[in-house]
C-alpha positions as CSV (number, residue, x, y, z in Angstrom):
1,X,22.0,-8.0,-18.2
2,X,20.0,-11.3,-17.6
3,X,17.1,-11.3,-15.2
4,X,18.6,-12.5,-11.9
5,X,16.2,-14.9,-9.6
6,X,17.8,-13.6,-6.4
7,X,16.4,-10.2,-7.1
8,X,13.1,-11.5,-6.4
9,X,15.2,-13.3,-3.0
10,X,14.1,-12.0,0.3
11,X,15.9,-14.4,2.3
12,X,17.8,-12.3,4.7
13,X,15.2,-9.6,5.0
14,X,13.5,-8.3,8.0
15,X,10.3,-7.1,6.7
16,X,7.1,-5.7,8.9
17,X,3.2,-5.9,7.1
18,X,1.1,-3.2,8.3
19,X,-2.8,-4.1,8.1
20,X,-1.5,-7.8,8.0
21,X,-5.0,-8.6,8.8
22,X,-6.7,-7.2,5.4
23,X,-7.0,-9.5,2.0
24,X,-4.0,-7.3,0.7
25,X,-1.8,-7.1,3.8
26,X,-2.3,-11.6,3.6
27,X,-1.5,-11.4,0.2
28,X,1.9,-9.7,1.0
29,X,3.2,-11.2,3.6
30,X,2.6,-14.6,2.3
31,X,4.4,-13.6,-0.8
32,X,7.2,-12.0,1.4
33,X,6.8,-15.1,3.4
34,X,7.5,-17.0,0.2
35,X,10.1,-15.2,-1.3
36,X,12.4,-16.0,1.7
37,X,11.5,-12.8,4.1
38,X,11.6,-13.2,7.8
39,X,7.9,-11.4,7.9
40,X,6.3,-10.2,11.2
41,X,2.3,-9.6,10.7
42,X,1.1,-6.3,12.3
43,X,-2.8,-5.9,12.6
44,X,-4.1,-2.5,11.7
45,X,-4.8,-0.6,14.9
46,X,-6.2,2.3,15.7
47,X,-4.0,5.5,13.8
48,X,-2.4,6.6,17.1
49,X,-1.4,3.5,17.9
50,X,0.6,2.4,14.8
51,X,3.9,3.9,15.4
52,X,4.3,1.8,18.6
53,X,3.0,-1.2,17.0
54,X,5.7,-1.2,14.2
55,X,8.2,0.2,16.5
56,X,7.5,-3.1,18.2
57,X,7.6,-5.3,15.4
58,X,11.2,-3.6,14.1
59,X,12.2,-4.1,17.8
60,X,11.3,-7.8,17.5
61,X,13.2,-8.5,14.1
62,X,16.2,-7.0,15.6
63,X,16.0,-4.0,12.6
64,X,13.5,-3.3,9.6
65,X,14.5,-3.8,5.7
66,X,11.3,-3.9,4.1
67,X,7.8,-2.0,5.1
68,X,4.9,-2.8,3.7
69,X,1.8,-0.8,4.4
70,X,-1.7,-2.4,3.3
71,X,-4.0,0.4,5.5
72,X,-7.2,0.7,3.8
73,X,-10.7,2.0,5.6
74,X,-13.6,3.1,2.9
75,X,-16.2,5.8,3.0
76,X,-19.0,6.3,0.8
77,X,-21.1,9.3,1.1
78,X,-22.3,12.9,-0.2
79,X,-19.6,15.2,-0.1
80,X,-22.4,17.7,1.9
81,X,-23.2,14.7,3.9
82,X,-19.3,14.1,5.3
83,X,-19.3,14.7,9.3
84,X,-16.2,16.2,10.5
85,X,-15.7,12.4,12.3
86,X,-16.1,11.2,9.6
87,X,-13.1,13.4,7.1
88,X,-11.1,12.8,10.3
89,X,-11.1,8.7,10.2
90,X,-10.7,8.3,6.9
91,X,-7.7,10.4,6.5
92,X,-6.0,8.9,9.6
93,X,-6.8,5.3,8.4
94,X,-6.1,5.7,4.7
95,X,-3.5,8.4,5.1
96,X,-2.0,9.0,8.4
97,X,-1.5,5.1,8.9
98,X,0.9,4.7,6.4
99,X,2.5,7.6,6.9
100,X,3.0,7.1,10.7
101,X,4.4,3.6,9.7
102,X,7.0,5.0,7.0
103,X,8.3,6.8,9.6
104,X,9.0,4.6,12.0
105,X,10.5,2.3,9.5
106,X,12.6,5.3,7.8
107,X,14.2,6.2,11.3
108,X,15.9,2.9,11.5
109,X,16.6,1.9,8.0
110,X,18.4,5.2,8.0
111,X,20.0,4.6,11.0
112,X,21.2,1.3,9.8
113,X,23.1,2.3,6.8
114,X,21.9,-0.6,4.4
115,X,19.2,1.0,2.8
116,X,15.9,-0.9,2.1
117,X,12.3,-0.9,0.6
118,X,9.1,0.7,1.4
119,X,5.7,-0.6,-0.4
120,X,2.7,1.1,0.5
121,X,-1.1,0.9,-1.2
122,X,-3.3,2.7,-2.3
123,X,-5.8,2.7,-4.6
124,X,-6.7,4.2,-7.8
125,X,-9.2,6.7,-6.3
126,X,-6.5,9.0,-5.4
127,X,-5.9,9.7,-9.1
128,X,-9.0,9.1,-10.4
129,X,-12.2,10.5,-8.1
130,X,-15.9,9.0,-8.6
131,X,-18.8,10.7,-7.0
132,X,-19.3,10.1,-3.2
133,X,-15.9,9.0,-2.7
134,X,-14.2,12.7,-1.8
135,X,-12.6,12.0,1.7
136,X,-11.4,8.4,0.3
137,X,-10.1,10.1,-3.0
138,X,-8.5,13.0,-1.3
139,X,-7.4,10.7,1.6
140,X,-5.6,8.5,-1.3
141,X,-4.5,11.4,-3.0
142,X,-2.5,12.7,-0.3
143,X,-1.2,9.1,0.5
144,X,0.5,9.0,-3.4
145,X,2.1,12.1,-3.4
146,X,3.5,11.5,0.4
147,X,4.7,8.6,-1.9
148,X,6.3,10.6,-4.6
149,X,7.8,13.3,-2.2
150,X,9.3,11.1,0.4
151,X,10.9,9.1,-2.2
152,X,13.2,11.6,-3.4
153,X,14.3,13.1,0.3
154,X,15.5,8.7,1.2
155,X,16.9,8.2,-2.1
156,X,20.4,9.4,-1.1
157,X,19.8,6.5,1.8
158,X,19.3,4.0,-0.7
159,X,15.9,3.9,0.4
160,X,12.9,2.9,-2.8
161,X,9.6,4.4,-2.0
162,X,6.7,3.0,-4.3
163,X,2.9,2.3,-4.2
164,X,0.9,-0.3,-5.8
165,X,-2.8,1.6,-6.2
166,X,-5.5,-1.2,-6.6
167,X,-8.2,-0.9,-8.4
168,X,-12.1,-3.2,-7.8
169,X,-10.7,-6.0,-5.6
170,X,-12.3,-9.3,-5.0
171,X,-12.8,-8.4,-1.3
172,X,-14.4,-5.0,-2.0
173,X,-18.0,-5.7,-2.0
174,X,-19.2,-2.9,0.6
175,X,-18.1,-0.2,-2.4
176,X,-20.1,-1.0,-5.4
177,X,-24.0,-0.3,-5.7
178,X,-25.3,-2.9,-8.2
179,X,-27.9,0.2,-9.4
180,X,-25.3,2.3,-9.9
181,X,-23.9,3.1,-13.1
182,X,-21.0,5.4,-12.2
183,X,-20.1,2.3,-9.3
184,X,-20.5,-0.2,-12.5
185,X,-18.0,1.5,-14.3
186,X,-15.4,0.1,-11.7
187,X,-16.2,-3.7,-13.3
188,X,-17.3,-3.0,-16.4
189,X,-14.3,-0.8,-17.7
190,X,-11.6,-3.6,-16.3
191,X,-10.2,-5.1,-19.4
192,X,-9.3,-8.2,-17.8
193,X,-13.1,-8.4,-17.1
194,X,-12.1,-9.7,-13.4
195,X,-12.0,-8.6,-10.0
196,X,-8.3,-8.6,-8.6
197,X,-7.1,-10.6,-6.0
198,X,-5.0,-10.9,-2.9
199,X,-2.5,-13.1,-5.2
200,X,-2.5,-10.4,-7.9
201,X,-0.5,-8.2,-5.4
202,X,1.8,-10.5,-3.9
203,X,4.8,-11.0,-6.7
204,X,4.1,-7.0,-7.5
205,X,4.6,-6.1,-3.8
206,X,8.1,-8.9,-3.6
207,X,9.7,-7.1,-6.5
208,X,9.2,-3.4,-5.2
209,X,10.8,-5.7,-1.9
210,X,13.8,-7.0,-3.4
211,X,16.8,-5.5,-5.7
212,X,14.9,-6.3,-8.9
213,X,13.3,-2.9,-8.1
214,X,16.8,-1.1,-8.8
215,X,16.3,2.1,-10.8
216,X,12.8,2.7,-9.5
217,X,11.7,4.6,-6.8
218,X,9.1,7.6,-6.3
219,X,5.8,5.3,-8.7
220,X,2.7,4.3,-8.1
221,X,1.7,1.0,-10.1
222,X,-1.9,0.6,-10.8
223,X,-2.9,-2.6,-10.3
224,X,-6.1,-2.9,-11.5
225,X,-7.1,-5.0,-14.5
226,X,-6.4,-2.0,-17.3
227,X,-9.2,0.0,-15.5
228,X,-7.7,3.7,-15.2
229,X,-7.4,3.3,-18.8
230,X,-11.2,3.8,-19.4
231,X,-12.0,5.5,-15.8
């Protein structure tokens, strides 16, 4: 079957971006924006305060067909060092978020009937640990096989669930110690020999959106310059 252009169509969708305000959660809505999507931004909020945030957005677009979740919050320390605060943040921002989100979203679309798409990120560190990162890799972890579980209980919904997991990210310049050879590895391993960008993720994020994505449900998709393939 030839490649159809209106797979990557989302004219006609409602969509929500969660964390609209991050490089990532730009990248996607413009793309969405782009691709025809009637897009309402959501700015990341505290964690108990996101399910009435995209409640409000869904409430605003009249239904939800398309999710995107771009929640990201990074933590850099000795595991023996990591204050019970601290485990607790970054699993609400990096985990909870997206799942409080997904659920909001799920509620509806399932209550609509029509199915739709959920795209949520994460990053490569939930596969792959480095040293110091343990609440953000375990955090991420969690967040990929929420992905991989939830995915099958929607699929009789007609309901994709996937994740796009970055990898070193123009914007991420808080996360790498120049003096650090493990934090090198992060550039120096990429084989496009690049940091990605918000653009990279746009047209990955509209085709996990739109009915190109088909078959597909219950993946994460590194995105990240070939760099899990040395890590």
């Amino acid at each position: 079957m030839a490649t159809q252009v209106e797979h990557f169509d989302l004219g006609g969708k409602r969509c929500v971006v969660y964390a609209a305000d991050s490089d990532a959660g730009i990248g996607i809505a413009e793309a969405f924006e782009e691709a025809g999507g009637e897009v309402v931004r959501v700015d990341a909020g505290p964690a108990a305060s996101v399910a009435e945030l995209v409640t409000e957005a869904i409430g605003s677009l009249g239904g939800i067909d398309v999710l995107a979740c771009a929640a990201d919050k990074f933590l850099a320390k000795p595991f023996e060092s990591v204050e019970p605060g601290e485990l607790s943040e970054g699993l609400m921002a990096n985990f909870y978020a997206a799942f409080s989100a997904t659920q909001c979203a799920m509620v509806r679309m399932v209550e609509q009937g029509r199915g739709g798409n959920v795209v949520l990120l994460t990053h490569v560190l939930g596969e792959r640990g480095l040293p110091n990162t343990t609440v953000y890799s375990a955090a991420h972890g969690a967040l990929q096989n929420f992905i991989r579980s939830l995915a099958q209980e929607v699929a009789p919904s007609a309901i994709s669930v996937n994740g796009i997991a970055l990898g070193w990210m123009d914007w991420m310049t808080d996360r790498l110690d120049e003096k650090d050879p493990e934090a090198q590895r992060a550039i120096r391993f990429t084989m496009s020999k690049r940091a990605g960008t918000a653009q990279d993720i746009g047209p990955m994020a509209v085709w996990l959106a739109g009915s190109g994505v088909g078959f597909v449900t219950g993946q994460i998709f590194p995105l990240d310059g070939g760099l899990t393939q040395h890590l």
